[in-house]
MARMAR-30071 format. One record per atom (N, C-alpha, C, CB): residue number from 1; atom name; x, y, z. Coordinates in Angstrom, 2 decimals, padded with zeros to 5 digits. Each point is the difference from the previous one (the first is absolute). Glycine has a CB too. Layout:
R  num  atome        x        y        z
R  NUM     CA        X        Y        Z
...
This chain:
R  num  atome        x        y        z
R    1      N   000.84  -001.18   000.00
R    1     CA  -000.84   001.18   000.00
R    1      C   000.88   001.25   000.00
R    1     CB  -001.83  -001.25   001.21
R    2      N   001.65   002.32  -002.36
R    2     CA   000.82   001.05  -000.10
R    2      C  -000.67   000.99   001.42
R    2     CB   000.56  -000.30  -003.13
R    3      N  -000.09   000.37   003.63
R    3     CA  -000.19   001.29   001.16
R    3      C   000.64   001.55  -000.01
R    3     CB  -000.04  -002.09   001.34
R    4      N   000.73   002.21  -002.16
R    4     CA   000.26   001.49  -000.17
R    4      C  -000.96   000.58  -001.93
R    4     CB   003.25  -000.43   001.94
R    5      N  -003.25   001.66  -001.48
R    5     CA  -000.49   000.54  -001.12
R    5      C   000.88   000.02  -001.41
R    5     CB  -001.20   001.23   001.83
R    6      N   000.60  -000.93  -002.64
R    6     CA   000.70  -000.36  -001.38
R    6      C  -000.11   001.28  -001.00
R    6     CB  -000.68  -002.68   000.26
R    7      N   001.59   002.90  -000.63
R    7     CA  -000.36   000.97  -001.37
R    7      C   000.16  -000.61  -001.45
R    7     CB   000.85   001.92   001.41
R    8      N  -001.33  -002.00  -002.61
R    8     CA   000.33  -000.42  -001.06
R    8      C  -000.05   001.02  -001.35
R    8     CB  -000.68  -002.11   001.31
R    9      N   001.92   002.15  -001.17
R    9     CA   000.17   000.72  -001.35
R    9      C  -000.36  -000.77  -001.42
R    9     CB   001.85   001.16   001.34
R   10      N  -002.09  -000.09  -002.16
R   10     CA  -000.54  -000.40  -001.24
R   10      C  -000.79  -001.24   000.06
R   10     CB   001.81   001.11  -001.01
R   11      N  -003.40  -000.69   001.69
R   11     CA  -000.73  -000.43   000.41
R   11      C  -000.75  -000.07  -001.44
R   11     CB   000.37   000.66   002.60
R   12      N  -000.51   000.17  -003.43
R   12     CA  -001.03  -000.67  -001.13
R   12      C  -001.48   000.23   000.86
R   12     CB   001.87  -002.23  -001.26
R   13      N  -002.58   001.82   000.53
R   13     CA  -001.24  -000.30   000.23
R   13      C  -000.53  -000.36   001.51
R   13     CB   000.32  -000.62  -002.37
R   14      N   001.05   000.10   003.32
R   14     CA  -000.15  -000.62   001.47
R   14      C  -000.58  -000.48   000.15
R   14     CB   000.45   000.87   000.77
R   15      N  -000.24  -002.26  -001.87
R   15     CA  -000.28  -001.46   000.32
R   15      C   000.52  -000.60   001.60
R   15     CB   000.30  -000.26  -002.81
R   16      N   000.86   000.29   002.93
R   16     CA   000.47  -000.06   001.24
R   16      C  -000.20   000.38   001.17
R   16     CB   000.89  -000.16  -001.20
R   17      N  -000.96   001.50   000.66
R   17     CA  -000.77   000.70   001.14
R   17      C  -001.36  -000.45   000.62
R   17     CB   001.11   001.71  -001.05
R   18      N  -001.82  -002.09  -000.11
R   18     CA  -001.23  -000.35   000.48
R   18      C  -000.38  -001.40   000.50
R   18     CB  -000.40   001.70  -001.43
R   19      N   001.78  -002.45   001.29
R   19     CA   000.35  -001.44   000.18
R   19      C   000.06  -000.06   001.42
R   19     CB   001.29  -000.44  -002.11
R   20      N  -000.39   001.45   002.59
R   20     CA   000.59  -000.08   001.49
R   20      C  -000.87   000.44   001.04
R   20     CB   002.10   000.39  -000.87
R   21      N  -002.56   000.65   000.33
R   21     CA  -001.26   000.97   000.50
R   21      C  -001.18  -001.21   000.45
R   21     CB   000.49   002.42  -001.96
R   22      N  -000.41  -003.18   001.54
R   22     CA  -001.19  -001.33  -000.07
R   22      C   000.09  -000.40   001.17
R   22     CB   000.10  -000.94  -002.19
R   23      N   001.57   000.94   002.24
R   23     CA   000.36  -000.98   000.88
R   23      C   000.77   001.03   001.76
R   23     CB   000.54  -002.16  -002.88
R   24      N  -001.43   003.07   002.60
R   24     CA   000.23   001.03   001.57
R   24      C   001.23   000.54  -000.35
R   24     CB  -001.06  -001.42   002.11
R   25      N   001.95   001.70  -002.94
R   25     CA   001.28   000.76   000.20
R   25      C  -000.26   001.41  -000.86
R   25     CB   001.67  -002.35   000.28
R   26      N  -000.90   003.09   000.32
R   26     CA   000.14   001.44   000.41
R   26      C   000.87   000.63  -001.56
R   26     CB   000.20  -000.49   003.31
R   27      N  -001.07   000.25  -004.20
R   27     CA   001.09   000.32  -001.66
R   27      C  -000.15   001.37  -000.29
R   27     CB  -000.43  -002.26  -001.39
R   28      N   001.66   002.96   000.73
R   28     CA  -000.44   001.30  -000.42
R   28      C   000.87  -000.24  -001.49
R   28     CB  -000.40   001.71   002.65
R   29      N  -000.58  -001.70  -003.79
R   29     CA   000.09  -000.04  -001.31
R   29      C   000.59   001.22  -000.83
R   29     CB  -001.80  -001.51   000.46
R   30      N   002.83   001.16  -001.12
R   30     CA   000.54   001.39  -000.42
R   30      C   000.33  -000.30  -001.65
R   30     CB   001.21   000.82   002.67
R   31      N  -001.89  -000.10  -003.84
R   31     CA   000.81  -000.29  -001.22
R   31      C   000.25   001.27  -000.52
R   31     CB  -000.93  -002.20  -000.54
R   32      N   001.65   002.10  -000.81
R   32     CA   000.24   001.55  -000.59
R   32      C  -000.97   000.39  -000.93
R   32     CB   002.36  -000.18   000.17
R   33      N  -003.44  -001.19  -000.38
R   33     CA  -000.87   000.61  -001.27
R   33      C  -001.09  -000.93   000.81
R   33     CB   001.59   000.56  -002.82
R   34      N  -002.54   000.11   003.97
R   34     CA  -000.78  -001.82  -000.08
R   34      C  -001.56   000.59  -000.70
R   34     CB   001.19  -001.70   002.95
R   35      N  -001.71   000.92  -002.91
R   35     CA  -001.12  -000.25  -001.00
R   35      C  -000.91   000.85   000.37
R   35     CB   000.32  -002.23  -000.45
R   36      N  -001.48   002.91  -000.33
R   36     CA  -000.87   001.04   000.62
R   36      C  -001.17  -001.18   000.92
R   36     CB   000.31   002.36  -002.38
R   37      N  -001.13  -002.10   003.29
R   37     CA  -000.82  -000.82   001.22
R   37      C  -000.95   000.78  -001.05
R   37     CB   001.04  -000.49   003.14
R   38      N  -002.67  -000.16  -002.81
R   38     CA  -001.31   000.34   000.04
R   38      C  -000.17   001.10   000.50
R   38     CB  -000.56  -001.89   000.06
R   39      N   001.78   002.76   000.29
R   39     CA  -000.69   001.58   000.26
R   39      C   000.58   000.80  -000.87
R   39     CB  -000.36  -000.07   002.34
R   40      N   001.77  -000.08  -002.84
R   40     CA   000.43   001.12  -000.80
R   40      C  -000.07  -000.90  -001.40
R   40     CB   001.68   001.62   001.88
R   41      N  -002.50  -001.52  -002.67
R   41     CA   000.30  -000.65  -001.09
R   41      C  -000.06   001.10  -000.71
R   41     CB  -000.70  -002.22   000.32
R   42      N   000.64   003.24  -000.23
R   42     CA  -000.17   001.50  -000.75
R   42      C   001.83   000.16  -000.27
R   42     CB  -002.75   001.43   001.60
R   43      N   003.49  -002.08  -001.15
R   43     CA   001.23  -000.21  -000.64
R   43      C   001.10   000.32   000.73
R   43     CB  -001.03   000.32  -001.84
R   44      N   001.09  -000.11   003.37
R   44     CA   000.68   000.14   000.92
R   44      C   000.56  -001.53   000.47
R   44     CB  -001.34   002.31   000.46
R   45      N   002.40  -002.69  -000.54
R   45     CA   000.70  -001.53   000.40
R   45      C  -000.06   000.04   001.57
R   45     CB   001.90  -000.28  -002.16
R   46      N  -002.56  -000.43   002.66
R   46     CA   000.51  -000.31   001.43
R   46      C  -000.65   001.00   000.95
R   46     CB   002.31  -000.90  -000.82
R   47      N  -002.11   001.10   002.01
R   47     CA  -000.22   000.84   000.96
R   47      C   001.25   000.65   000.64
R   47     CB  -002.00  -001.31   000.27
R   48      N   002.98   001.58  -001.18
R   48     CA   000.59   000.98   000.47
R   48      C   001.47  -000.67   001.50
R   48     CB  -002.97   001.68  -000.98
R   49      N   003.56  -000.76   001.65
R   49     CA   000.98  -000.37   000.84
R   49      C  -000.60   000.13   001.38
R   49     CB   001.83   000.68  -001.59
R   50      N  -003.11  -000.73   001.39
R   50     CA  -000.93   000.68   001.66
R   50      C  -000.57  -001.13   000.68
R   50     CB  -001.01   002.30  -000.95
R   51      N   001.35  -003.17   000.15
R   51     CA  -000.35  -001.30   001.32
R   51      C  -001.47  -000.23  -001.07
R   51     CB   001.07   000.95   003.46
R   52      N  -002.03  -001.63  -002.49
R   52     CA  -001.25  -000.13  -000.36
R   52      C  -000.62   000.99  -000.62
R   52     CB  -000.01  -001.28   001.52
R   53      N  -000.99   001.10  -002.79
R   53     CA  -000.15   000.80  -000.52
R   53      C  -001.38   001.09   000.84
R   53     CB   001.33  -001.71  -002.15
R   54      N  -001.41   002.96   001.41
R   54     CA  -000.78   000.60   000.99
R   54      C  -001.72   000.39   000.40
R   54     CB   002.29   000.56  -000.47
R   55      N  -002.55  -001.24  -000.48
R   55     CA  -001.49   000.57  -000.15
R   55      C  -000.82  -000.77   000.74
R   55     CB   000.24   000.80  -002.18
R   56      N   000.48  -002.25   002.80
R   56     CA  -000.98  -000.65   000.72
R   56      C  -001.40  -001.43  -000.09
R   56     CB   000.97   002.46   000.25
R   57      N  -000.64  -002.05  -001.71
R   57     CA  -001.20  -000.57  -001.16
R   57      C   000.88  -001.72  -000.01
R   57     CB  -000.87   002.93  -002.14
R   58      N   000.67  -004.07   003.20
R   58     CA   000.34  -001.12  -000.52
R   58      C   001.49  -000.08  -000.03
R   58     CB  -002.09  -000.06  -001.21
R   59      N   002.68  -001.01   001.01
R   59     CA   001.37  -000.03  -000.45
R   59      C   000.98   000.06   001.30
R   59     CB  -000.72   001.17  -002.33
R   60      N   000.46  -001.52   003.38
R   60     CA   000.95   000.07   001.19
R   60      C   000.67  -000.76  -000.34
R   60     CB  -000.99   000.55   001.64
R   61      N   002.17  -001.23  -000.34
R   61     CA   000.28  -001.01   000.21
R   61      C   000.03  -001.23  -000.33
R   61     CB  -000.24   001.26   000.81
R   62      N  -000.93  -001.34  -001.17
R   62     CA  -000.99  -001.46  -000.02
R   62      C   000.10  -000.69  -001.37
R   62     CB  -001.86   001.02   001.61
R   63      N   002.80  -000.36  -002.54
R   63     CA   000.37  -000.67  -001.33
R   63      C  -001.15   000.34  -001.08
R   63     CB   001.29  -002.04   001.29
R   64      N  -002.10   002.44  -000.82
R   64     CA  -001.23   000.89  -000.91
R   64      C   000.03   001.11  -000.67
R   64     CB  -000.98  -000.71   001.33
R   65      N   000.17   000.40  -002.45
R   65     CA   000.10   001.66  -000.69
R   65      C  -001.35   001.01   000.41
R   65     CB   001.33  -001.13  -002.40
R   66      N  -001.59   000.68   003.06
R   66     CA  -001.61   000.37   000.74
R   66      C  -000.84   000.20  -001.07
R   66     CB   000.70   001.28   002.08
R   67      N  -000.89  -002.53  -003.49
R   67     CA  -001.04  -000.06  -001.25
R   67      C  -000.09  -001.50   000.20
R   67     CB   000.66   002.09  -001.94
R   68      N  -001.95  -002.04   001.23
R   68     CA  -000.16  -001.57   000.13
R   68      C  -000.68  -000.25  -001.23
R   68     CB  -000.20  -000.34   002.56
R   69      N   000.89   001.17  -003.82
R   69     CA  -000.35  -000.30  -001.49
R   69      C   001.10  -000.92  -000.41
R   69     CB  -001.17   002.29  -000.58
R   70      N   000.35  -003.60   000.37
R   70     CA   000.61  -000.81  -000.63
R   70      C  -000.38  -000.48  -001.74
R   70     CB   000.29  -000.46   002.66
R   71      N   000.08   001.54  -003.19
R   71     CA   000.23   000.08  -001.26
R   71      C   001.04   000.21  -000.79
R   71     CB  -001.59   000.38   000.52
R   72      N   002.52  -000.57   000.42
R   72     CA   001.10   000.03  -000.90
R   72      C   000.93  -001.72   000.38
R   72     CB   000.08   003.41   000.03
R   73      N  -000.76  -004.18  -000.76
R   73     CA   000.29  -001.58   000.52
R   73      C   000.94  -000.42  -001.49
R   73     CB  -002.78  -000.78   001.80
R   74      N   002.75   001.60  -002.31
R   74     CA   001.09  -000.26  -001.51
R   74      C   001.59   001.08   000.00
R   74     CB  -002.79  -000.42  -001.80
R   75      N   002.40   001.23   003.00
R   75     CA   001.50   000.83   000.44
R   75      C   001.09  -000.62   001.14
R   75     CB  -001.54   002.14  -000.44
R   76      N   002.34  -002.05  -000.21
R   76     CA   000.98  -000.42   000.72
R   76      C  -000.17   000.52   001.42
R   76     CB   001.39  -000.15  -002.04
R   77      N  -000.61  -000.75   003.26
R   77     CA  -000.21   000.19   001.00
R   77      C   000.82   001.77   000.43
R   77     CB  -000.40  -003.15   000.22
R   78      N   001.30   002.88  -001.32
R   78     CA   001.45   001.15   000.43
R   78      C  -000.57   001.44  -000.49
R   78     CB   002.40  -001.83  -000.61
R   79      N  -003.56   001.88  -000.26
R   79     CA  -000.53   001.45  -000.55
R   79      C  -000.64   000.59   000.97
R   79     CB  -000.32  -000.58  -002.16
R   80      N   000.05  -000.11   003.62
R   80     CA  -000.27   001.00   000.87
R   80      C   000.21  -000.41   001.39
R   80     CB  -001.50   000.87  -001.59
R   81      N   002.13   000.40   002.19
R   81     CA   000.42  -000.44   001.24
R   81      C  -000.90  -000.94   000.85
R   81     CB   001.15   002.05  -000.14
R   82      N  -000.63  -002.57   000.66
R   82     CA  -000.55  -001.10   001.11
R   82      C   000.04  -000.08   001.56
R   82     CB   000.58  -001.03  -001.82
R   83      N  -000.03   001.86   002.05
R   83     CA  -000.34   001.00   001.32
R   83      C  -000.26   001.52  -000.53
R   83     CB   001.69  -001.47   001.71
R   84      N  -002.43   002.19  -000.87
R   84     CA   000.20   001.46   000.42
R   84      C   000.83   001.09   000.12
R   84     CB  -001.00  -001.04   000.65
R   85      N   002.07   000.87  -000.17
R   85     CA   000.81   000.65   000.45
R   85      C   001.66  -000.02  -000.26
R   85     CB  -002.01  -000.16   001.30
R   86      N   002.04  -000.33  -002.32
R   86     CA   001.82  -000.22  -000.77
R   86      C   000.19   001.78   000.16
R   86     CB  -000.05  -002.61  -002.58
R   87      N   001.39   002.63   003.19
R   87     CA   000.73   001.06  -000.01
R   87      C   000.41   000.46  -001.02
R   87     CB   000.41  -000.53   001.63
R   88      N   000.13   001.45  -002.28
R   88     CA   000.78  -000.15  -001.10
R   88      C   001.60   000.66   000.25
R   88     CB  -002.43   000.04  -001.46
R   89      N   003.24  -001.34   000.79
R   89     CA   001.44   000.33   000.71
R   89      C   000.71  -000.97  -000.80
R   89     CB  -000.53   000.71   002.59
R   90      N   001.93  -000.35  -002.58
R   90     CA   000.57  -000.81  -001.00
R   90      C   001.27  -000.63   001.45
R   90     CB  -000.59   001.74  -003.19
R   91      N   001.86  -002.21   002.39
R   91     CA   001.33  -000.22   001.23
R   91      C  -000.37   000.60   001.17
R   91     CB   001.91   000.12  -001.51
R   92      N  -002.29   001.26   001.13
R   92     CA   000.84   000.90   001.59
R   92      C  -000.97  -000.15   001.19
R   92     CB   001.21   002.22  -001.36
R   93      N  -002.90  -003.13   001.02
R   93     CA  -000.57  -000.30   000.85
R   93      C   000.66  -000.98   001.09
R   93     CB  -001.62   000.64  -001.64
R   94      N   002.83  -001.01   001.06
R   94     CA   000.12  -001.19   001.34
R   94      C   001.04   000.62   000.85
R   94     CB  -000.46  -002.39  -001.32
R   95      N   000.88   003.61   000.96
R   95     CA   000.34   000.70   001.38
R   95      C  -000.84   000.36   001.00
R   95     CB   001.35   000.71  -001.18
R   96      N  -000.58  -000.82   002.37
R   96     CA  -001.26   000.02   001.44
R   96      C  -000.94  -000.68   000.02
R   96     CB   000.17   001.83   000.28
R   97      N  -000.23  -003.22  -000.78
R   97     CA  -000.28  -001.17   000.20
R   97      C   000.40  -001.34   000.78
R   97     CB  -000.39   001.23  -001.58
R   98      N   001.59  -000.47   002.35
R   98     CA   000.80  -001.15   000.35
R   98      C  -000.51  -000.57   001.29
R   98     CB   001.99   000.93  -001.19
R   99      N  -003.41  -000.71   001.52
R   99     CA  -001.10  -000.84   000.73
R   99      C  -001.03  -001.09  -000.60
R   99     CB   000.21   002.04   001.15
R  100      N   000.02  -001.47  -002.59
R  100     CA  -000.53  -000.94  -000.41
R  100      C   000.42  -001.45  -001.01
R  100     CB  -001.15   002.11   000.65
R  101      N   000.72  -003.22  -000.78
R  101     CA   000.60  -000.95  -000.64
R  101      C  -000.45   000.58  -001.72
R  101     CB  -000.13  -002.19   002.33
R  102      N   001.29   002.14  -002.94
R  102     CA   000.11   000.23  -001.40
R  102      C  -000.84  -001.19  -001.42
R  102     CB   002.52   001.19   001.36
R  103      N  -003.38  -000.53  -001.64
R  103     CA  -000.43  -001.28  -000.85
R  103      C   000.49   000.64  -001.51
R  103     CB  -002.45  -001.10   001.64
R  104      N   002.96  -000.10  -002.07
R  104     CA   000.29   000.71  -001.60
R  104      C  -000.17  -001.55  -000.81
R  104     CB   002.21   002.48   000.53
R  105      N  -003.74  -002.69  -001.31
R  105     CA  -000.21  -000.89  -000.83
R  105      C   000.17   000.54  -001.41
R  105     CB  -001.38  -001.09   001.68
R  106      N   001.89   000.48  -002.56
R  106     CA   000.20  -000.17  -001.53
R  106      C   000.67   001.70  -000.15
R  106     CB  -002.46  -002.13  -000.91
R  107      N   003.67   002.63   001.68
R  107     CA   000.05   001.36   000.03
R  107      C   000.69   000.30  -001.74
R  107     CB   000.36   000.24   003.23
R  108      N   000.49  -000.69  -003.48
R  108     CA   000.71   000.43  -001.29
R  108      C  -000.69   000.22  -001.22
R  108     CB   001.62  -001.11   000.88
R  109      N  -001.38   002.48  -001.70
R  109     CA  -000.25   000.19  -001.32
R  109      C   000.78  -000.82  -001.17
R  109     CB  -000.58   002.14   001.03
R  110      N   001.09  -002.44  -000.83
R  110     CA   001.27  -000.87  -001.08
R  110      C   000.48   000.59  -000.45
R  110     CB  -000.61  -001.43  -000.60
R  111      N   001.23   002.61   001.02
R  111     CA   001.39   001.19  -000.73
R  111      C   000.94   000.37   001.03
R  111     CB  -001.52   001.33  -001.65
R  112      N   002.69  -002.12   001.00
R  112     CA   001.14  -000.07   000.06
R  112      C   000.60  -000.67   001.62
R  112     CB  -000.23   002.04  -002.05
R  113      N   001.69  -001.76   002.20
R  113     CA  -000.13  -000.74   001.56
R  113      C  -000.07   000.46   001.10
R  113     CB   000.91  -001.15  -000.76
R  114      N  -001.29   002.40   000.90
R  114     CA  -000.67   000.58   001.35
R  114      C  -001.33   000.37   000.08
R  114     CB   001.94   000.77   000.34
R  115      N  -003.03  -001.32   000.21
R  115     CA  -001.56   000.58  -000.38
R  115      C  -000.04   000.61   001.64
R  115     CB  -001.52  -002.11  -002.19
R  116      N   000.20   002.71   002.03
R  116     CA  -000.47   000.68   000.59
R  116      C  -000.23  -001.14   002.11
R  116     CB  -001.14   001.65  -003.33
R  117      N   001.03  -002.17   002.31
R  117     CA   000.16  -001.40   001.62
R  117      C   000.91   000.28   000.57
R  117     CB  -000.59  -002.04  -000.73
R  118      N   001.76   002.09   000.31
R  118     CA   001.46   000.02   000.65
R  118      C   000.27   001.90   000.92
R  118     CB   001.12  -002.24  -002.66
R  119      N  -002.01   002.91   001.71
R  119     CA   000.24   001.44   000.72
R  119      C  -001.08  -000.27   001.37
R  119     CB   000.54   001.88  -002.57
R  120      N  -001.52  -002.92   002.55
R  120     CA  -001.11  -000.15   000.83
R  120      C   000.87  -000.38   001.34
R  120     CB  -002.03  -000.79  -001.91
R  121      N   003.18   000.14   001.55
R  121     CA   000.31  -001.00   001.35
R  121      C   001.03   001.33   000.44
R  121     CB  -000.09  -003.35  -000.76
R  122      N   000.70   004.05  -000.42
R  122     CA   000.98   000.91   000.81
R  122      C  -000.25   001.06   000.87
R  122     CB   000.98  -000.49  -001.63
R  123      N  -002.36   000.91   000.91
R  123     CA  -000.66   000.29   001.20
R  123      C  -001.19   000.04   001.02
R  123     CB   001.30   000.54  -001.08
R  124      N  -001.10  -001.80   001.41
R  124     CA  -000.82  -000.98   001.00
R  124      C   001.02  -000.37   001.47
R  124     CB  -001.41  -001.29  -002.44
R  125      N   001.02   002.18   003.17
R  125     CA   000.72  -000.01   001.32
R  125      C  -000.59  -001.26   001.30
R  125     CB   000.35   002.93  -000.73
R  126      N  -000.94  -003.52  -000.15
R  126     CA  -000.55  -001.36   001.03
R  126      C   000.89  -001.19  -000.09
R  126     CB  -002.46   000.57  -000.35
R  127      N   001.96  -001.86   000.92
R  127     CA   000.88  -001.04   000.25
R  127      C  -001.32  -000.96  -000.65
R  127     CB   002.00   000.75   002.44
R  128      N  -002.69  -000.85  -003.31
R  128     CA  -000.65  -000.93  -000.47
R  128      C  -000.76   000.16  -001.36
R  128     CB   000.01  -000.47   002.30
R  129      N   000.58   000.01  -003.11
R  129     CA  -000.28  -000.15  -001.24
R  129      C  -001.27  -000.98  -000.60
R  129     CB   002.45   000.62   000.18
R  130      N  -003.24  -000.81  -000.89
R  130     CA  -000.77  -001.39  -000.32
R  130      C  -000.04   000.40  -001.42
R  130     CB  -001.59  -000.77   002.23
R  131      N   002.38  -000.25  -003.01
R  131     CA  -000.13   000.38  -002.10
R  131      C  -000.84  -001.24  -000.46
R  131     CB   002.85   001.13  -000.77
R  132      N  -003.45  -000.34   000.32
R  132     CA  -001.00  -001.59  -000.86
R  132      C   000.72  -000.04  -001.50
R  132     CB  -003.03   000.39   001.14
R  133      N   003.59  -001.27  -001.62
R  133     CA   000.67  -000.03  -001.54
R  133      C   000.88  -001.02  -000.49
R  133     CB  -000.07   002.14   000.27
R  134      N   000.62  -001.68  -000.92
R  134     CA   001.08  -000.85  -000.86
R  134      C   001.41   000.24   001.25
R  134     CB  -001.06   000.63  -003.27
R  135      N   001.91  -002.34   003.29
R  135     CA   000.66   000.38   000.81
R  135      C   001.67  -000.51  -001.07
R  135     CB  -002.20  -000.21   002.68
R  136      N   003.12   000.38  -002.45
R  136     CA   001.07  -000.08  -000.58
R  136      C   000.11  -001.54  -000.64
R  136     CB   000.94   001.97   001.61
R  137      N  -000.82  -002.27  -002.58
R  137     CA   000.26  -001.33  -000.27
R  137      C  -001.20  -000.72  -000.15
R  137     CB   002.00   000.14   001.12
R  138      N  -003.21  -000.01  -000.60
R  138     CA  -000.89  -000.88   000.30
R  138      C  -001.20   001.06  -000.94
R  138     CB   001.04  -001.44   002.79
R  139      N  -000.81   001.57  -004.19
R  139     CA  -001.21   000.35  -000.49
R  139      C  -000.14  -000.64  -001.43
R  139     CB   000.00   002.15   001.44
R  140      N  -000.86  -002.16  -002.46
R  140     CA   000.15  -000.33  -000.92
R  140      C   000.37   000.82  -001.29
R  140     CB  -001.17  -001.38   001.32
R  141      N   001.41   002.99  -000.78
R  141     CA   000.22   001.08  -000.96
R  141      C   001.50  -000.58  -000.39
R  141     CB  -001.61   002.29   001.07
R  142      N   001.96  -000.97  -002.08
R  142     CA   001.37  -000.12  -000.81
R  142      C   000.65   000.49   001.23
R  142     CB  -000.38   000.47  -002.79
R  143      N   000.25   000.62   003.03
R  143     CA   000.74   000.76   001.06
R  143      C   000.03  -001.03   001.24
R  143     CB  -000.80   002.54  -000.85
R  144      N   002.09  -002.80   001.24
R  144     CA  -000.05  -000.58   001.41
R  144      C  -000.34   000.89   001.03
R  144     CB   001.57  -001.46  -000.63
R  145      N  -001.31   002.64   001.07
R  145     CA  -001.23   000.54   001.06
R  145      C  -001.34  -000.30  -000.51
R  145     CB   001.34   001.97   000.75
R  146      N  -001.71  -002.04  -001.60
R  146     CA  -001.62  -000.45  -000.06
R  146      C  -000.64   001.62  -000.71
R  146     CB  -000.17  -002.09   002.76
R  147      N  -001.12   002.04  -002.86
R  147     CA  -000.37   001.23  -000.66
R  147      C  -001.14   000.95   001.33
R  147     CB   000.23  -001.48  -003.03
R  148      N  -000.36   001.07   004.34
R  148     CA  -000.01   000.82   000.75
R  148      C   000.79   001.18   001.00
R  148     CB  -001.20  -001.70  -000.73
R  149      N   002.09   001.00   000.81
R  149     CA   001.18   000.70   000.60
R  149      C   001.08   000.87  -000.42
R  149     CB  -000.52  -001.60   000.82
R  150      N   001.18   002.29  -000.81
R  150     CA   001.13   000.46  -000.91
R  150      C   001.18  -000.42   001.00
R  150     CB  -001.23   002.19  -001.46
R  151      N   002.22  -002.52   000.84
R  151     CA   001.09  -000.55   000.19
R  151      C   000.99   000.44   001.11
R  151     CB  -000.49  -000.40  -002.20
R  152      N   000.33   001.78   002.08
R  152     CA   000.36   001.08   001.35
R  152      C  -000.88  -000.44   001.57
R  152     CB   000.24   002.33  -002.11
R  153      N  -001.18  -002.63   001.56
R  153     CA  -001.54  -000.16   001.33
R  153      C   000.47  -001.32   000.79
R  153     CB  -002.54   000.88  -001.67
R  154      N   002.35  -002.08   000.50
R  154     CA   001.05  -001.33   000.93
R  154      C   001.36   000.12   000.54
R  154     CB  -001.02  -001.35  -001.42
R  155      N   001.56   001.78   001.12
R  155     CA   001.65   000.50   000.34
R  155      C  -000.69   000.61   001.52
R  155     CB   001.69   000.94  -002.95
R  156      N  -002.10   000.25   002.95
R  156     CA  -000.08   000.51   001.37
R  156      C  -001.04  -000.59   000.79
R  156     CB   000.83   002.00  -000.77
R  157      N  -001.66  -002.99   000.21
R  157     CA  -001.44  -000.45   000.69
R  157      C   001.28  -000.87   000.78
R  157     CB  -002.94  -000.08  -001.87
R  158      N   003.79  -000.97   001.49
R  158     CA   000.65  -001.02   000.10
R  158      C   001.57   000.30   001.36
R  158     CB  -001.23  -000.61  -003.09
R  159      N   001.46   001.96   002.83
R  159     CA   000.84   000.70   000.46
R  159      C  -000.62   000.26   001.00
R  159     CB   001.10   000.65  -001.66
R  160      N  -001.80   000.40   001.83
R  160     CA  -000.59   000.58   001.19
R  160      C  -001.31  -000.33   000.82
R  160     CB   001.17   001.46  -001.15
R  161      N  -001.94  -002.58   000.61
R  161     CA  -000.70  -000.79   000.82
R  161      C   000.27  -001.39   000.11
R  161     CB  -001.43   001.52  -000.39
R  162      N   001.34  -001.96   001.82
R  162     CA   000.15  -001.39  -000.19
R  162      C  -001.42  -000.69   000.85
R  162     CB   003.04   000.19  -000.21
């Protein structure tokens, strides 16, 4: 049972988020582009760096978009957020985090050998990491880091957490 709180960068849609959230833990979802929710679809991404969004209307915590139109059963799950409240933040969110456990699933863009993962851990002042992905050696891509990770990210995931 995870008992400390979690932040996850490049949360996407916060599948995860809404995974953990299920399961009583304390997530705060952060991406650089996340998906517009059932309130701003007028073309505003996300709710902003203010935490929960503000109007109140649905969408807490609770992994809800506070709508219960289910008509969109032919859209991908990822075209709209899946919690409420994704921050919007890129690396430099995981500074002053170092209370919380670091989640970084499928983080890499696939350009070149430092991604944005690796600036995540440099600056991530905590002692607990959790990567969901491709791990060195053990994938079926061309690239032996695999095509989630960038090559810089295992080096220091490997280095500086054990």
């Amino acid at each position: 049972s995870l008992r400390r709180p979690v932040v996850e960068l490049g949360c996407g849609a916060g599948l995860w988020t809404l995974l953990l959230r299920g399961r009583g833990v304390d997530v705060v979802g952060v991406d650089k582009r996340p998906p517009p929710t059932a309130r701003n679809d007028g073309g505003e991404q996300g709710c902003g760096g203010g935490g929960a969004c503000g109007d109140g209307s649905g969408g807490g915590g609770d992994g809800s978009d506070g709508s219960d139109d289910d008509d969109d059963d032919d859209e991908s799950i990822f075209a709209r957020a899946l919690v409420g409240d994704i921050r919007r933040g890129g690396a430099e969110a995981a500074e002053g985090q170092c209370d919380r456990v670091l989640l970084l699933a499928w983080p890499y863009e696939g350009r070149g050998r430092r991604g944005w993962d690796a600036d995540c851990l440099a600056r991530y002042g905590g002692d607990t990491v959790v990567y969901v992905g491709d791990w060195r050696g053990r994938t079926r891509a061309a690239r032996a880091s695999g095509l989630t990770a960038s090559p810089a990210f295992q080096e220091a995931l490997q280095r500086d957490f054990r």
